[in-house]
C-alpha positions in Angstrom: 7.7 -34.1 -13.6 8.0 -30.8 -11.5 9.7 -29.1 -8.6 9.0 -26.5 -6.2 11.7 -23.6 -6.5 14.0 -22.0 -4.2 17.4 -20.3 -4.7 19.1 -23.5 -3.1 18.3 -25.1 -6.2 20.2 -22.5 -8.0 22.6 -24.5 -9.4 20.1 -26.7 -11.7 21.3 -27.6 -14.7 20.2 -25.9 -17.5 20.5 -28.1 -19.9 17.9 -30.1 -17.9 15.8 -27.8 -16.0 13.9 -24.7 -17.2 12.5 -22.3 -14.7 9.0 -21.2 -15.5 7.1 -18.0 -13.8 3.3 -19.4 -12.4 1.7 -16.8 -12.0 2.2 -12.7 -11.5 4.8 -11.5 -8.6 2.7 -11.2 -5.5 4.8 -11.6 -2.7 4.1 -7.8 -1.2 0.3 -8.6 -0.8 0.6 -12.0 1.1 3.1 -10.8 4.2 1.9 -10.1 7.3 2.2 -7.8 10.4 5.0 -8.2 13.3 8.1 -6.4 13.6 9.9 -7.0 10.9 11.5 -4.0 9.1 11.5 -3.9 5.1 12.2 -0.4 3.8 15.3 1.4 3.9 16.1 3.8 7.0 16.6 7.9 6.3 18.7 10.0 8.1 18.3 13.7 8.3 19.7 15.8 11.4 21.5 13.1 13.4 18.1 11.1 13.4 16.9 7.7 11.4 13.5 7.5 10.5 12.0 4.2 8.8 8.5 2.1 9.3 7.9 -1.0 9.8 5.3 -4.1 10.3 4.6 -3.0 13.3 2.5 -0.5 11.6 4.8 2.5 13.9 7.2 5.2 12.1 10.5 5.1 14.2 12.4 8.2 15.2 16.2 7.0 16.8 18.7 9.1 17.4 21.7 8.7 16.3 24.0 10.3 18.8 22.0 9.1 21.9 21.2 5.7 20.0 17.7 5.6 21.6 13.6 6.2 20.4 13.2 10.1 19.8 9.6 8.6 19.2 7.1 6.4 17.5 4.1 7.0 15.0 1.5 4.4 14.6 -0.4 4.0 11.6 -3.0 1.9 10.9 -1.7 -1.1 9.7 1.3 -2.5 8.8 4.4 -0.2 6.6 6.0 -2.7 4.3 7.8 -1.7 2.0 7.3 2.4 1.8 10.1 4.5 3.1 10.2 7.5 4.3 10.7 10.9 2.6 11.4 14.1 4.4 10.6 17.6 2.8 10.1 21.0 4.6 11.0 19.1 7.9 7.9 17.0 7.3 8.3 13.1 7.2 6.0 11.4 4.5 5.5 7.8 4.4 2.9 5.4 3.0 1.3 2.1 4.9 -1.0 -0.6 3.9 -3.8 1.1 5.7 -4.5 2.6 2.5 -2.9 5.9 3.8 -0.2 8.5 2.8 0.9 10.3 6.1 2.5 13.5 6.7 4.2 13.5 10.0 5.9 16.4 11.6 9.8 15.8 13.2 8.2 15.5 16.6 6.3 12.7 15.6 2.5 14.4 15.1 0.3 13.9 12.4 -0.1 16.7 10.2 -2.7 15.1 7.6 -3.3 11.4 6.5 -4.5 10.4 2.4 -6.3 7.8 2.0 -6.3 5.8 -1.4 -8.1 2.3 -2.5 -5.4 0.2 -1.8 -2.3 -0.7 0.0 0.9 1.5 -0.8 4.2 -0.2 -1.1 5.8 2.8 -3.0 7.8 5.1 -2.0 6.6 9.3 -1.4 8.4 11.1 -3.8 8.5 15.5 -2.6 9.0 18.0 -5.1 8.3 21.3 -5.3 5.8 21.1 -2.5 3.8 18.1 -4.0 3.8 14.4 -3.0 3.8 11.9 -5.6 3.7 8.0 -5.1 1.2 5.3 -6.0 -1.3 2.7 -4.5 -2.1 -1.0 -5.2 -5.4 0.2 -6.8 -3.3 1.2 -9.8 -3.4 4.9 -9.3 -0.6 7.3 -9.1 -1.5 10.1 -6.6 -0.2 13.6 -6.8 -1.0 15.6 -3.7 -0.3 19.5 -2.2 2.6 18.2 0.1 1.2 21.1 2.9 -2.6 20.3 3.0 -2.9 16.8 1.2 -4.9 17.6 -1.1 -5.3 15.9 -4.7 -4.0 17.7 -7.6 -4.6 14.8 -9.5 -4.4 11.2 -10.3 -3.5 9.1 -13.5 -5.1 5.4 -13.4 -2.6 2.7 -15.0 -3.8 -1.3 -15.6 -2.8 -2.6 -12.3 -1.4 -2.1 -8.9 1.8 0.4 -8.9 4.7 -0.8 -6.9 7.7 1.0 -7.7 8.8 4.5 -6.5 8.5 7.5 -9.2 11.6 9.8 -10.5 10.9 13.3 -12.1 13.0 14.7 -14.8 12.7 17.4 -17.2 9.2 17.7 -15.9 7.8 14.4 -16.3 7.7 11.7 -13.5 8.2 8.5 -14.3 6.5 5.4 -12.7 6.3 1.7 -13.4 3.3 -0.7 -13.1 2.4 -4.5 -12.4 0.6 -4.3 -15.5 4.3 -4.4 -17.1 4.4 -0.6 -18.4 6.8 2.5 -17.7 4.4 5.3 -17.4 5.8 8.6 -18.4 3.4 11.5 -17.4 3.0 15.5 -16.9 4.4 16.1 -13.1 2.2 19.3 -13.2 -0.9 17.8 -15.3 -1.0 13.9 -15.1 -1.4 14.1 -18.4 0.2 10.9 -20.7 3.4 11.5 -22.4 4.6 7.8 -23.8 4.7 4.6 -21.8 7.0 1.7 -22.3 6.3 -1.6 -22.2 8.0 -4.7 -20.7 7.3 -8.3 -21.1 6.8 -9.1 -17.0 5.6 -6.7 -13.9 7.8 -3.5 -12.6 8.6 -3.7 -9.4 10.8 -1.6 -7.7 11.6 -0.9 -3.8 13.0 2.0 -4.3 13.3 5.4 -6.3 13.9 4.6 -10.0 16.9 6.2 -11.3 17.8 8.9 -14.1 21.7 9.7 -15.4 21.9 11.7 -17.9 18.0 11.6 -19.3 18.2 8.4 -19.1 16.1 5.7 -17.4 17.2 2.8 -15.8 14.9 0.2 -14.6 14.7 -3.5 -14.4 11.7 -5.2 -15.1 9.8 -8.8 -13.7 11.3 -10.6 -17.6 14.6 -10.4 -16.7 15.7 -7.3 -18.2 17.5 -4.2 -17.2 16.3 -1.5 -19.4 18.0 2.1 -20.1 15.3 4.3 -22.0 15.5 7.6 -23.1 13.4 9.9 -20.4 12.5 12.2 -23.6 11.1 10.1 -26.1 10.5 6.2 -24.2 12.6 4.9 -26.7 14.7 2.2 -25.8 18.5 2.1 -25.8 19.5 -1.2 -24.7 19.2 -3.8 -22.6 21.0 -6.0 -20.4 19.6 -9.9 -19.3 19.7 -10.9 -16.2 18.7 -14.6 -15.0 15.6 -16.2 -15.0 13.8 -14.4 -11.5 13.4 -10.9 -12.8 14.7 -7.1 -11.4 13.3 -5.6 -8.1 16.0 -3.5 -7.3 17.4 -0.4 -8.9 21.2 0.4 -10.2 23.3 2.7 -9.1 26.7 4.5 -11.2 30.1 5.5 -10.3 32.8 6.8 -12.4 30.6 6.1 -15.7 30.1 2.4 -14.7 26.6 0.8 -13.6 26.4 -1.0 -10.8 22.7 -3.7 -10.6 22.0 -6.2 -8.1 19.7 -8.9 -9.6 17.3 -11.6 -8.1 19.5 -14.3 -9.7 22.1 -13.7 -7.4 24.6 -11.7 -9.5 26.0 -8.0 -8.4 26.6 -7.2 -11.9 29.2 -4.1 -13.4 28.5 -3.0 -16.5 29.5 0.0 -18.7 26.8 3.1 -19.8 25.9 1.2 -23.1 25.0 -2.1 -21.4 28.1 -4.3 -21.6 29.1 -6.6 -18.9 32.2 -5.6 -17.0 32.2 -8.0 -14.3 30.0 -9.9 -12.3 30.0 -11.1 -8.2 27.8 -13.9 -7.4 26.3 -13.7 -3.8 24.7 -15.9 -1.2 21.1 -15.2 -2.4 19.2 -13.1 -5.1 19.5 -9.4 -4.2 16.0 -8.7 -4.4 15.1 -4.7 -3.2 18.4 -3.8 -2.0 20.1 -1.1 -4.2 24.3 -0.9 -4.1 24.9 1.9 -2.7 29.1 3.3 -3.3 30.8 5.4 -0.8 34.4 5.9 -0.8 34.8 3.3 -3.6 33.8 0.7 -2.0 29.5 -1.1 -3.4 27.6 -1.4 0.2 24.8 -4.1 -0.5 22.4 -6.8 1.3 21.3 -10.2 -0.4 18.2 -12.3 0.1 19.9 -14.7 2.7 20.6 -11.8 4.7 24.3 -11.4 3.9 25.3 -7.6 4.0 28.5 -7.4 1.6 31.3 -4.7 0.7 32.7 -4.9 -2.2 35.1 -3.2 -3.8 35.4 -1.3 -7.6 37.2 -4.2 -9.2 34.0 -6.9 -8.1 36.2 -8.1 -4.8 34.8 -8.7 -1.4 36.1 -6.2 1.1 33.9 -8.0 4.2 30.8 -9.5 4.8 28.5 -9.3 7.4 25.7 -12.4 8.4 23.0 -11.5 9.9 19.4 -13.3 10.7 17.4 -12.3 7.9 16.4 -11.1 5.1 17.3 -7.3 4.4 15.8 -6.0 1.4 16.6 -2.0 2.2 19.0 0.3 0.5 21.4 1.2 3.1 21.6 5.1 4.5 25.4 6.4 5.7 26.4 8.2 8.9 29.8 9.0 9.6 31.6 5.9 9.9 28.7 4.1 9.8 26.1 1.7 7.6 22.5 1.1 8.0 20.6 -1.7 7.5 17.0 -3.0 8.4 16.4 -6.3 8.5 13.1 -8.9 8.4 14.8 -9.9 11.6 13.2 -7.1 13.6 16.0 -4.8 13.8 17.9 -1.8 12.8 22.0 -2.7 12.4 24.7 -0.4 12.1 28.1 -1.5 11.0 31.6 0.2 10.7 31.7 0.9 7.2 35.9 -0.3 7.1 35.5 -3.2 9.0 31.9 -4.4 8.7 32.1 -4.8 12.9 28.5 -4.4 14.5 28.6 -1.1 16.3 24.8 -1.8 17.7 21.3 -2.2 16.9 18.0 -1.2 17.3 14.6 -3.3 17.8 11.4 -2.9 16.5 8.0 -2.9 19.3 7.8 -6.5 18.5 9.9 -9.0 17.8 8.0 -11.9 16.0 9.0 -11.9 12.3 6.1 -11.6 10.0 5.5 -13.8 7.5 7.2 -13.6 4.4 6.3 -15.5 1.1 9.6 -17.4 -0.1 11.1 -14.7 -2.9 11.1 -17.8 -5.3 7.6 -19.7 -4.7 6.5 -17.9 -8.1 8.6 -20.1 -10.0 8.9 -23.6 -10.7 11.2 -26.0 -12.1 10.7 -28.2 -14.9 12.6 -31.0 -16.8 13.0 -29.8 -20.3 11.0 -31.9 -23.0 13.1 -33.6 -25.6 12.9 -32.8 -29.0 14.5 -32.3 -32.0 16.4 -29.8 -34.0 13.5 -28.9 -35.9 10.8 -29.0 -33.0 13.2 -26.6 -30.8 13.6 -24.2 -33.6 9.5 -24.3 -33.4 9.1 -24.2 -29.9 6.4 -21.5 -28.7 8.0 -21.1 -25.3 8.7 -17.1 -24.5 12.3 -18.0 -23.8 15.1 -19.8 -26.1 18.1 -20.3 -23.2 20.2 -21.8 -25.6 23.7 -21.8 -24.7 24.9 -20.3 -28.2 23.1 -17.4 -26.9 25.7 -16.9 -24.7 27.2 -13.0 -25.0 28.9 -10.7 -22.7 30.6 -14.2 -20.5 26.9 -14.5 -19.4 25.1 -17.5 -19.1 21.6 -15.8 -18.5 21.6 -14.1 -21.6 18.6 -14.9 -23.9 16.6 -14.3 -27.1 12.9 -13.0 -25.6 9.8 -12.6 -27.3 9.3 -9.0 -25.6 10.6 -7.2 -28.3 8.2 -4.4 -27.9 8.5 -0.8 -28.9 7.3 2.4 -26.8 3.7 3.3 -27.0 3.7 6.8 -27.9 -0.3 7.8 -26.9 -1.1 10.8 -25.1 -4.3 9.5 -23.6 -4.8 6.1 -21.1 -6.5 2.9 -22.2 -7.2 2.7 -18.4 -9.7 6.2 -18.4 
């Protein structure tokens, strides 16, 4: 017997149910256009800039709360956010394109790749970096656009690049970290994962250190030197889209099984908050000790250092965007078609903002990859044989977790200074 999936059916027991993964995460490629708003909002200079499915760039500001202006590309912007760098506003759409747009709104040059972008543009030290879903990462002259060069991975790139010490760092569908010359684009070591990276935002470095969570269900911490890996933490059975954030030496990491997890720099489990729905893109983000934070159900929370709600916010949809701060304020995009702001004490809506259209497009359900199944029967003997990639054996238990788990992914950084993808 089977079961479709949803995170309703959460609460499935698992001594009876295992979840199984059907096919690779492809939920980015099948949405559609409308107005709804996926990435996270910037703010520079009293105004908010962010895209959405639309296909327009939004400039609102802040003060006035009304449209400074609008950009339109040439297809929908999903889940690319902007980036702002020598007053120039970068962002990436499914049209292929990587635009450079000046603060009044004019195109300066447009990029065009072989495939959709969903990542983030990542400025420094006047060069663009970011990658496409033809499973090249693109390094441009931020002031002219024009390739430097380009390193080809094994399959579509949807996560947002870091740079430290000199090398960038960039995760692929085809389940790898890539670690590679910022100034060259030349291989340094790669890391490899048991599921897809996906990530809608910037991956994060502390300390030369990596954090990312992967598509198996594990948050990784590798070293940004060497690839080698220094723990990891598991998470439940629907994989890591977002990316964590630390505060006063502890991690914070919201995960699509529904948990806001705390856990120290060596990967130990503090303390955990379960939410509404999985937190699937959102990243925490901690101002005056207090975890700001959207879930899948479209519930924005505020939560405090100990793992204690402060408030909580409902609003129509879906937000998947790491929130930007203003003053007093919080900012959230939504699926819903709009821009919210909330008092950051109270969690009050102060106003909001629509998009040029207000049908919602359509969005895959986060869990349709997944699919329940009742557990065979067997033995002792036949479970200690089994060949499934998972043993979710409660004796696994560790850390107060009930998602902790034995994986066959035990691999071991790939230290090769050339591509198999060439």
């Amino acid at each position: 017997m089977e079961q479709s999936f949803s995170f309703e059916d959460f609460a499935i027991e698992l001594e009876e149910f295992e979840i199984k993964k059907k096919r690779k995460f492809d939920r980015m490629w099948k949405a559609g256009e409308g107005g709804s708003i996926a990435n996270g909002p910037l703010i520079y200079k009293d105004t908010i800039y962010f895209g959405a499915a639309d296909g327009y760039v939004y400039a609102v500001d802040l003060k006035a709360r009304k449209e400074k202006w609008r950009f339109k590309t040439g297809k929908m912007i999903y889940m690319s956010s902007p980036m702002i760098y020598g007053d120039v506003l970068y962002i990436g759409s499914y049209d292929y394109c990587m635009y450079a747009i000046s603060l009044d709104g004019k195109e300066l040059w447009r990029f065009r790749t072989g495939g959709e972008i969903f990542s983030n543009p990542l400025v420094l030290d006047g060069k663009v970096y970011f990658g496409s879903r033809d499973g090249y990462i693109y390094t441009l002259d931020a002031e002219t656009g024009e390739e430097n060069w380009k390193f080809r991975t094994g399959d579509a790139i949807t996560s947002s690049g870091v740079i430290d010490g000199g090398r960038l760092f960039m995760g692929s569908m085809d389940g790898n970290m890539y670690c590679v010359d910022a100034k060259t684009g030349k291989e340094m070591w790669r890391f490899r994962t048991g599921e897809e990276i996906l990530t809608c935002s910037y991956l994060f470095v502390h300390n030369s250190i990596l954090y990312f969570g992967s598509m198996d269900n594990n948050l990784y911490a590798i070293s940004c030197k060497t690839g080698k890996e220094l723990w990891r933490f598991a998470t439940g059975k629907y994989g890591n889209s977002s990316i964590p954030a630390i505060h006063n030496d502890v991690l914070y990491h919201g995960s699509r099984d529904g948990f806001l997890y705390a856990l120290t720099l060596k990967g130990k489990e503090i303390w955990r908050l379960r939410t509404d729905g999985g937190i699937t893109g959102s990243n925490p983000v901690i101002v005056n000790d207090k975890i700001y934070f959207c879930d899948e159900n479209g519930n924005i929370y505020a939560v405090n250092l100990e793992g204690d709600v402060t408030w909580k916010q409902k609003i129509e949809d879906v937000s998947w965007c790491t929130p930007a701060i203003y003053g007093n304020q919080i900012f959230f995009c939504s699926v819903d078609c709009h821009m919210y702001s909330f008092d950051v004490d109270t969690g009050k809506e102060i106003w909001r903002f629509a998009s040029s259209n207000l049908s919602k497009s359509y969005i895959p359900p986060a869990f349709d990859i997944f699919e329940a199944t009742v557990k065979k029967q067997h033995s002792q003997d036949d479970e200690a044989n089994a060949d499934g990639k998972y043993d979710f054996s409660r004796a696994e238990v560790t850390g107060g977790s009930e998602y902790h788990f034995k994986s066959d992914y035990q691999f071991k950084s790939e230290y090769q200074q050339k591509s198999d993808y060439k």
